[in-house]
C-alpha positions as CSV (number, residue, x, y, z in Angstrom):
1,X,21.3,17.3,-2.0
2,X,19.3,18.6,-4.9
3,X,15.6,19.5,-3.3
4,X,16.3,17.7,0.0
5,X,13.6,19.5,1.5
6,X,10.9,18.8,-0.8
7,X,11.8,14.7,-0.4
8,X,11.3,15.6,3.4
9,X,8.3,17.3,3.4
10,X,6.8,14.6,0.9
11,X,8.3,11.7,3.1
12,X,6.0,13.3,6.0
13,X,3.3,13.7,4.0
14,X,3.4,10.5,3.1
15,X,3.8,9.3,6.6
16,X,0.3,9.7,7.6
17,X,-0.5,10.4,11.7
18,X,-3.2,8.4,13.2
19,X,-6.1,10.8,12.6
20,X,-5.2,10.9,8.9
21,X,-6.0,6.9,8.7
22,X,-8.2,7.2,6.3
23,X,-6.1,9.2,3.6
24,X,-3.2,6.6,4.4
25,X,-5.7,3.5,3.5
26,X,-6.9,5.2,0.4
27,X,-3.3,5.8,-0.3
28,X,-2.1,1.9,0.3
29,X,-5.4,1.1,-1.8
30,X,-3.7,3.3,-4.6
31,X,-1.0,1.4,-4.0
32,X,-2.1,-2.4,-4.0
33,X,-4.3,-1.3,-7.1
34,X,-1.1,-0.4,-9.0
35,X,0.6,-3.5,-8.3
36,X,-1.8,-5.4,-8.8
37,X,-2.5,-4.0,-12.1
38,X,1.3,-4.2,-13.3
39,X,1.3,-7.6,-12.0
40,X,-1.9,-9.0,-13.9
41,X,-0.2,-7.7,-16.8
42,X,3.2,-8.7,-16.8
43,X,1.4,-12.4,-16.3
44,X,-1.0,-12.4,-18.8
45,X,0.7,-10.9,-21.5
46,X,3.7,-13.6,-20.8
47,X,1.2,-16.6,-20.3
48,X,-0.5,-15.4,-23.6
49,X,2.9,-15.3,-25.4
50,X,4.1,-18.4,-24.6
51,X,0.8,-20.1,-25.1
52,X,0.7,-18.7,-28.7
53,X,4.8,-19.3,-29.3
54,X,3.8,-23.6,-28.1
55,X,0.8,-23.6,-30.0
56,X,2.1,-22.1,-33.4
57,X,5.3,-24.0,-32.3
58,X,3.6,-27.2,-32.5
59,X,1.6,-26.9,-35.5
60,X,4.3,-25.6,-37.9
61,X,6.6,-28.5,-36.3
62,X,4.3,-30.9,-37.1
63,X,2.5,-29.4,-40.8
64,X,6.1,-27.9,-41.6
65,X,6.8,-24.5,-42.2
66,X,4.8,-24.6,-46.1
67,X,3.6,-26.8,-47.7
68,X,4.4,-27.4,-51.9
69,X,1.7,-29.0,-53.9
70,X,3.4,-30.3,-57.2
71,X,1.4,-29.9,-60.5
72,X,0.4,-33.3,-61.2
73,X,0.6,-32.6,-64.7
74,X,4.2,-31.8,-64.2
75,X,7.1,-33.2,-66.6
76,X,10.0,-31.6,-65.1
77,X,9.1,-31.1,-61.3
78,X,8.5,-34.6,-59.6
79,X,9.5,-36.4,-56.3
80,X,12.8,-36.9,-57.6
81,X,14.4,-34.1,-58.3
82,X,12.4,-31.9,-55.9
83,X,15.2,-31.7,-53.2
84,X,18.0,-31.0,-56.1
85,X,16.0,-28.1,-57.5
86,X,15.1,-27.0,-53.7
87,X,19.1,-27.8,-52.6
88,X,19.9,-24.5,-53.8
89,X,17.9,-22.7,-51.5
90,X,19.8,-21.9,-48.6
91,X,17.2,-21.1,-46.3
92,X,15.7,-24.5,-46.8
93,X,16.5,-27.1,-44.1
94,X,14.6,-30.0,-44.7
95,X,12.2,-31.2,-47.2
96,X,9.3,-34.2,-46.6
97,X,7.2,-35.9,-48.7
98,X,3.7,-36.9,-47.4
99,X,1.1,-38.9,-48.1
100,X,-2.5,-38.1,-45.6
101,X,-5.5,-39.4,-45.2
102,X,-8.6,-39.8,-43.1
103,X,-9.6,-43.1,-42.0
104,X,-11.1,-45.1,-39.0
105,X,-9.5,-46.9,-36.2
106,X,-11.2,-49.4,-34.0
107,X,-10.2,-51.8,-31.0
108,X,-12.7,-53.7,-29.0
109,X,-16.1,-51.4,-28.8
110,X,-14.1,-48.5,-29.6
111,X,-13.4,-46.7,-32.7
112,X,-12.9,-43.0,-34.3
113,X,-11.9,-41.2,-37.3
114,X,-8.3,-40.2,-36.9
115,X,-5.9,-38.7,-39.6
116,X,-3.3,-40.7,-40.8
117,X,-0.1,-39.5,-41.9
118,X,2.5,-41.1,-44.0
119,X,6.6,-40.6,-44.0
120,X,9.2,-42.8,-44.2
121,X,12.0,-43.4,-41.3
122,X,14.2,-40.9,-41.9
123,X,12.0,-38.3,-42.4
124,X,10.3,-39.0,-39.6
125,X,13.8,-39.0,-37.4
126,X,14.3,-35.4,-39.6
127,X,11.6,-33.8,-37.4
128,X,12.8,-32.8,-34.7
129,X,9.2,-32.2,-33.2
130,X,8.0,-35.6,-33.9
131,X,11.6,-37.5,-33.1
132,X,11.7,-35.7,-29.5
133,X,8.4,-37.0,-28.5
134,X,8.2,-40.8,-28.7
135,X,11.2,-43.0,-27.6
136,X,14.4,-44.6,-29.3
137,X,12.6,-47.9,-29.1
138,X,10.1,-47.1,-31.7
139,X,11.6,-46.5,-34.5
140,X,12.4,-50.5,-35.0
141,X,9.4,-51.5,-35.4
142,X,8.1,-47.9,-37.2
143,X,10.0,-49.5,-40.5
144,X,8.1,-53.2,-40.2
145,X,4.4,-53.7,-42.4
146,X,1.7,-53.2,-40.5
147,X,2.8,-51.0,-37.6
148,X,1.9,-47.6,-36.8
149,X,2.5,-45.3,-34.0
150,X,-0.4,-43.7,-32.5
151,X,-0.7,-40.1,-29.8
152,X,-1.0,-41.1,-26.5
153,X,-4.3,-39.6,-26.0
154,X,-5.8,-42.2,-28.6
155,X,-3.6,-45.0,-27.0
156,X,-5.7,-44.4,-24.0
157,X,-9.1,-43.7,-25.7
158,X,-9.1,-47.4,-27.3
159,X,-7.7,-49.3,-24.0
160,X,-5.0,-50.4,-25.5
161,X,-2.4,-51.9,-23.8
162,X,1.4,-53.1,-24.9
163,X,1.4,-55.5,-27.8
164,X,-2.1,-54.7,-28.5
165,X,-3.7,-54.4,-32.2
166,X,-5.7,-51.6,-34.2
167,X,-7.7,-52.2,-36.9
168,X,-7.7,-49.3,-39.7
169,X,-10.6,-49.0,-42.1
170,X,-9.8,-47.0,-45.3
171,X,-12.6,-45.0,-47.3
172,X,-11.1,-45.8,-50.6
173,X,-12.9,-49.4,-50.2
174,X,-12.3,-52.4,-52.2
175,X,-14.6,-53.2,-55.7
176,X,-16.2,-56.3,-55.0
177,X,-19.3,-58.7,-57.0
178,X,-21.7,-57.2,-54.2
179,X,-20.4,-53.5,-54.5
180,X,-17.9,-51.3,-52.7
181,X,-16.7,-52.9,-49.1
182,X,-14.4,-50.7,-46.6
183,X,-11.1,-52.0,-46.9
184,X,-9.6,-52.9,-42.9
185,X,-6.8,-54.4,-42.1
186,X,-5.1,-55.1,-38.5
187,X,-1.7,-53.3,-37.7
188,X,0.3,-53.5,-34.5
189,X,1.4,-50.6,-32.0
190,X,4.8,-49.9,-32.7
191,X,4.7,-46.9,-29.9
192,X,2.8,-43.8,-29.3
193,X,3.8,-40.3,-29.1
194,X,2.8,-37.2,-26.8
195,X,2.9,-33.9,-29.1
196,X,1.7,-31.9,-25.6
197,X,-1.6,-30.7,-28.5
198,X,-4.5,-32.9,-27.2
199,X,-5.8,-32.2,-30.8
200,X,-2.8,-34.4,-32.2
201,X,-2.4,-36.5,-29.5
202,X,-6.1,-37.8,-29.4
203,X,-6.8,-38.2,-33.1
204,X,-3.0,-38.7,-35.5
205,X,-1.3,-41.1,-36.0
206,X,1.7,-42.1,-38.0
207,X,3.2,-44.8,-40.3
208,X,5.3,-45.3,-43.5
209,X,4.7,-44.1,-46.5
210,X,5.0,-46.8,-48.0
211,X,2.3,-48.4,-46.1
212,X,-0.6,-46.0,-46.3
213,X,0.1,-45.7,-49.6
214,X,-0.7,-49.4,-50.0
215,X,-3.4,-49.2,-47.9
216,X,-5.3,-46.4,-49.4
217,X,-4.7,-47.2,-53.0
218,X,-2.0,-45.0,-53.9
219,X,0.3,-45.6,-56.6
220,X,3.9,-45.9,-56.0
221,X,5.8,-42.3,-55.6
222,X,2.5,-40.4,-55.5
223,X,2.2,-37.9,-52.1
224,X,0.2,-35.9,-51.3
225,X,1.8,-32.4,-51.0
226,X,5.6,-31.5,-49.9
227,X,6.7,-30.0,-46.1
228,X,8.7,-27.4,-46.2
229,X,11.1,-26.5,-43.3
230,X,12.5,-23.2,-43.3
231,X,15.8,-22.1,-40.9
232,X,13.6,-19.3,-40.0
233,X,9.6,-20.1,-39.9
234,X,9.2,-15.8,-39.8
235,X,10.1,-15.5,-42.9
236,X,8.3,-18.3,-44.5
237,X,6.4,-15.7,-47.0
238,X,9.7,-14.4,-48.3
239,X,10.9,-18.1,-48.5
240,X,7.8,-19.2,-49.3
241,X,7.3,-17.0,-52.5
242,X,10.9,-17.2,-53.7
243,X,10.6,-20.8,-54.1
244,X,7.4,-20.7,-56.3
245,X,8.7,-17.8,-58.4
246,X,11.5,-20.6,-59.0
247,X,9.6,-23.5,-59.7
248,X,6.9,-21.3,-61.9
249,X,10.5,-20.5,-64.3
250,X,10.8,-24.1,-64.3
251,X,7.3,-25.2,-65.1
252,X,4.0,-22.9,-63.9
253,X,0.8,-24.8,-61.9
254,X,2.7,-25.2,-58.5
255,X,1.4,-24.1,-55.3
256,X,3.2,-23.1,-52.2
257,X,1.6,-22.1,-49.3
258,X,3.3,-21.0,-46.4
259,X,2.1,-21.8,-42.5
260,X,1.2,-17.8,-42.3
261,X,-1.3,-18.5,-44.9
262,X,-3.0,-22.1,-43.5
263,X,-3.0,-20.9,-40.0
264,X,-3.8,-17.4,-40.6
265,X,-7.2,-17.1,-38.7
266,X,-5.8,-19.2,-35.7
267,X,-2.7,-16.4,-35.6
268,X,-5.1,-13.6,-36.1
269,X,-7.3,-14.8,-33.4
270,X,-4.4,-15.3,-30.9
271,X,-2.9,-11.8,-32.0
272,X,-6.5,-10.3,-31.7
273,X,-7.3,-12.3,-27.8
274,X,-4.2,-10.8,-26.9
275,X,-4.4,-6.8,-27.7
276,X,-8.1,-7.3,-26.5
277,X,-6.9,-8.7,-23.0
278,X,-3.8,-6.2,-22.7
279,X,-6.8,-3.0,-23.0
280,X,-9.2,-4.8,-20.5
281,X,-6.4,-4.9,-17.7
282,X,-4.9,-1.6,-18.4
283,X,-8.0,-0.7,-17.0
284,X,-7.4,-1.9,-13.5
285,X,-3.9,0.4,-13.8
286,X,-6.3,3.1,-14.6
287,X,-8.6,2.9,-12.6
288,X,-5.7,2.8,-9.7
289,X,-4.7,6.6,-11.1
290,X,-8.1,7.6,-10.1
291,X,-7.6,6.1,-6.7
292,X,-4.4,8.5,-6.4
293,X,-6.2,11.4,-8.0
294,X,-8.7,11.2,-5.3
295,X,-6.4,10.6,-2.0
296,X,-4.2,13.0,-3.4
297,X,-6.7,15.6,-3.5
298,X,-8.2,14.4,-0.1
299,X,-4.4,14.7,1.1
300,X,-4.0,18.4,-0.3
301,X,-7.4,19.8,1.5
302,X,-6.1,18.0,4.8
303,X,-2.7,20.0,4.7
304,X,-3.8,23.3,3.3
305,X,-2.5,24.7,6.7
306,X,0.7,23.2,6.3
307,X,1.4,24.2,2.6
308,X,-0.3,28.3,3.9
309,X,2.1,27.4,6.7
310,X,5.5,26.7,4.2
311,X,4.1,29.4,1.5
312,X,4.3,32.4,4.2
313,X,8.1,30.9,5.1
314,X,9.0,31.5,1.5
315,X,8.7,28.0,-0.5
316,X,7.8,28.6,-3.6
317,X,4.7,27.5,-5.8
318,X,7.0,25.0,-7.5
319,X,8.1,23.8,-4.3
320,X,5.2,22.9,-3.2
321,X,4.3,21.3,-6.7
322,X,7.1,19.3,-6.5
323,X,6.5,18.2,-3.0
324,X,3.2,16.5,-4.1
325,X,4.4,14.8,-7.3
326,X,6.8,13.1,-5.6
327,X,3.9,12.2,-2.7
328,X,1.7,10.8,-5.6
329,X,4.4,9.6,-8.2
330,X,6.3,7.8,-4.9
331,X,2.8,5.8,-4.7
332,X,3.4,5.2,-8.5
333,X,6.8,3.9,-8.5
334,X,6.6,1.5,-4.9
335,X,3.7,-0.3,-6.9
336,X,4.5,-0.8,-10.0
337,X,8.3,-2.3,-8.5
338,X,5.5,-4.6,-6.3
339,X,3.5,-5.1,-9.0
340,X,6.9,-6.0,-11.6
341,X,8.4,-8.1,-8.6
342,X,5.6,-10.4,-8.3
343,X,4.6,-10.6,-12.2
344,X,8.0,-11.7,-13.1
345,X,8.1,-14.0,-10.1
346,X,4.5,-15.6,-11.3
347,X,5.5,-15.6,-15.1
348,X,8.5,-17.7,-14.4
349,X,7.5,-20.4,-11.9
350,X,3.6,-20.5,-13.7
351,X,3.9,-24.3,-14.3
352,X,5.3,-24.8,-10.5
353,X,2.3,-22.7,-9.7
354,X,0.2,-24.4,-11.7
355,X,1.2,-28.2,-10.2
356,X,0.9,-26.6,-6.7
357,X,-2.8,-25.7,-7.2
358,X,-4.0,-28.5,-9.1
359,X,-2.3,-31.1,-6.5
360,X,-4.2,-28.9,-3.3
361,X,-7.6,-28.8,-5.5
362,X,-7.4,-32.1,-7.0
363,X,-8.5,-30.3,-10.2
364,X,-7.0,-30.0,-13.9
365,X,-6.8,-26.2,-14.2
366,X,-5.2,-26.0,-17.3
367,X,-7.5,-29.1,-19.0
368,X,-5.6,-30.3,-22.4
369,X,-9.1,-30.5,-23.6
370,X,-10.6,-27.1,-23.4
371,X,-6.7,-25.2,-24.2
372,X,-5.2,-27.4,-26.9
373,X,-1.8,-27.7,-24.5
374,X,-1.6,-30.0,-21.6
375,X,0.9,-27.2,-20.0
376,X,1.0,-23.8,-19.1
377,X,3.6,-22.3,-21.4
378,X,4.8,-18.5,-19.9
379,X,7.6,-16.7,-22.3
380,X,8.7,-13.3,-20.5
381,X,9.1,-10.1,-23.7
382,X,11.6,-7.8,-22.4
383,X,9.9,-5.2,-24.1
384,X,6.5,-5.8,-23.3
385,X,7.2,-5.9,-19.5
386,X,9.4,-2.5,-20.3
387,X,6.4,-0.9,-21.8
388,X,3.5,-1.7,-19.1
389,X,6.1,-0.3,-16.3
390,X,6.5,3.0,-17.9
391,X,2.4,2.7,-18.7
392,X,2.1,2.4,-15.1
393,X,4.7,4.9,-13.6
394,X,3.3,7.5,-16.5
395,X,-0.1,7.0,-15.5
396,X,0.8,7.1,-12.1
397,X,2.6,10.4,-12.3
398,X,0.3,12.1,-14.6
399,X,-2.8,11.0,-11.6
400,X,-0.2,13.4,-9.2
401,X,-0.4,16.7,-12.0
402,X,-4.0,17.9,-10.9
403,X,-4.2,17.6,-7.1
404,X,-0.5,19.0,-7.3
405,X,-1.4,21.8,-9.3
406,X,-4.1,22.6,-7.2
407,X,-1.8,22.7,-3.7
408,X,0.6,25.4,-5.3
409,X,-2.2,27.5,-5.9
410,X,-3.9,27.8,-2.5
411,X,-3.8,31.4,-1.0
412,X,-1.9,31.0,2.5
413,X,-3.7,34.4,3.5
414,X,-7.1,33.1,2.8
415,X,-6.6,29.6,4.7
416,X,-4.7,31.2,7.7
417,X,-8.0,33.7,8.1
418,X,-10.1,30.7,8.5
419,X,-7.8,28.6,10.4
């Protein structure tokens, strides 16, 4: 076996005697640090890609990839014949018109400004977002005047219970002998919805087109801009500019704007929070290198009458490098696999994890409130967990190169005289 020897020595070396304690708990230290370093990573990055995959997830599901804004000036480019001249476009999947509008909802003592948003049935059932998070039932009465489905959140907010009624005020108003008077009209729960966003789910609600248009004085066919879904929401630049470049041949004054471009601070910020927190806990890998520099180095002083000892029996300066890379890089390797055991293990039970805690605290931990989603989303990156293992192992091993260096140059002849 190829340096059989050297794996020996190193084994013994790393199987510290009872009056080397110390160097063995500095070493274990080393250790822990490492894993515990890898670990951290492997969870955060994976907590902090998953939280930004549910979040953008969300909010493109429920804004739509882009979003067309139609020249209202236009004489060849309506409602119409939007989804012929957009049927062409393979990449487009589904296209929604939408009317939205702020307004207030009341019941009992309660009330708060909401945004309203207006689609008819089988637009509605054409988002698969939206369709997936209310029940079959709802959609009967979603159809009928005056109904309105409402998030869950809000449901709860205005202690409503089944068969209860809203109130809706516009801010259009109605022109009256004494002046301008809030137009409000009752309209009956049809169901509610729970996006897993406490931002939707505390302050949207939903209803037909048809209807909001009447109630905020809309004329008939008028919307306020187009969604857009795309088969792939990555690309929604390319897609996004494509179409406009078409519709600007047919007629110019229409805008397109794609969800890269609406959301762009939220995605910077996320992207940003993320390469921020991936530097501050590389730290804690780096600072267990330096906990391997030093017990390495306190190792190599403690068995400078060993290595004067092999030296004079003929093993070689390389030898005895080796020897100690493998003590120092074998530290390396046994906590980084620790630390990539128990970060995968964490990143893929995170929810279980985070049920088990809450029901021993009694506490929300991950409050819907304060983090937009009422879950802990976790999505493992091959790649990403690739990268912080050979971070750690290089680190690691380049933590051995000093100390190492150091043991194949001591002078046997020089230690033995003192010995």
């Amino acid at each position: 076996m190829i340096f059989s020897y050297e794996l020996w020595i190193a084994y013994r070396y790393l199987k510290a005697r009872r009056q080397e304690s110390f160097i063995s708990v500095v070493s274990w230290f080393s250790l822990i640090g490492i894993a515990i370093g890898v670990a951290t990573l492997i969870i955060v990055m994976s907590v902090m890609n998953g939280f930004r995959e549910e979040m953008l997830k969300r909010i493109i599901g429920f804004n739509g990839h882009a979003s067309l804004f139609i020249n209202e000036n236009s004489k060849i480019i309506n409602l119409i014949n939007i989804n012929k001249i957009l049927s062409d476009n393979e990449e487009v999947i589904n296209v929604i018109p939408v009317v939205e509008s702020t307004i207030m909802v009341s019941a009992g003592q309660r009330s708060k400004g909401v945004f309203a948003k207006g689609f008819s049935l089988n637009d509605f059932k054409g988002n698969e977002l939206l369709f997936s998070s209310i029940s079959s039932n709802t959609f009967a009465n979603f159809a009928n005047d005056n109904s309105v489905i409402i998030g869950h959140k809000l449901f709860k907010y205005l202690n409503l219970k089944e068969g209860s009624k809203i109130t809706l005020i516009s801010p259009t108003g109605l022109n009256t002998p004494f002046g301008s008077a809030p137009l409000a009209k009752k309209f009956n729960i049809a169901g509610t919805f729970d996006l897993g966003m406490y931002e939707y789910d505390s302050s949207v609600l939903f209803m037909s087109i048809n209807n909001l248009r009447d109630f905020i004085g809309y004329t008939d066919n008028k919307v306020d801009h187009i969604e857009i879904f795309y088969d792939n929401p990555d690309n929604s630049d390319l897609y996004s500019y494509n179409i406009k470049k078409k519709l600007d041949s047919l007629e110019p004054g229409n805008i397109v704007v794609p969800w890269t471009s609406r959301h762009k601070q939220l995605s910077s910020a996320l992207e940003v929070e993320r390469t921020v927190m991936f530097i501050i806990l590389t730290l804690i890998i780096i600072v267990a290198a330096f906990n391997i520099i030093s017990s390495m180095i306190m190792l190599v002083r403690d068995k400078e009458s060993s290595i004067s000892i092999l030296r004079t029996i003929g093993v070689t300066d390389k030898s005895i490098l080796k020897i100690f890379v493998i003590v120092g890089s074998s530290i390396g390797f046994i906590g980084t696999t620790f630390g990539l055991i128990i970060g995968l293990l964490f990143s893929i039970n995170i929810e279980k994890i985070q049920k088990l805690l809450e029901g021993l605290t009694g506490n929300n931990l991950f409050s819907a409130e304060i983090y937009f989603l009422s879950n802990l989303p976790s999505k493992i990156i091959l790649s990403e967990v690739v990268f912080v293992v050979l971070l750690a192992f290089i680190l690691s091993l380049s933590a051995t190169i000093y100390p190492a260096w150091k043991a194949s140059k001591i002078d046997p002849i020089k230690v033995l005289r003192h010995a």
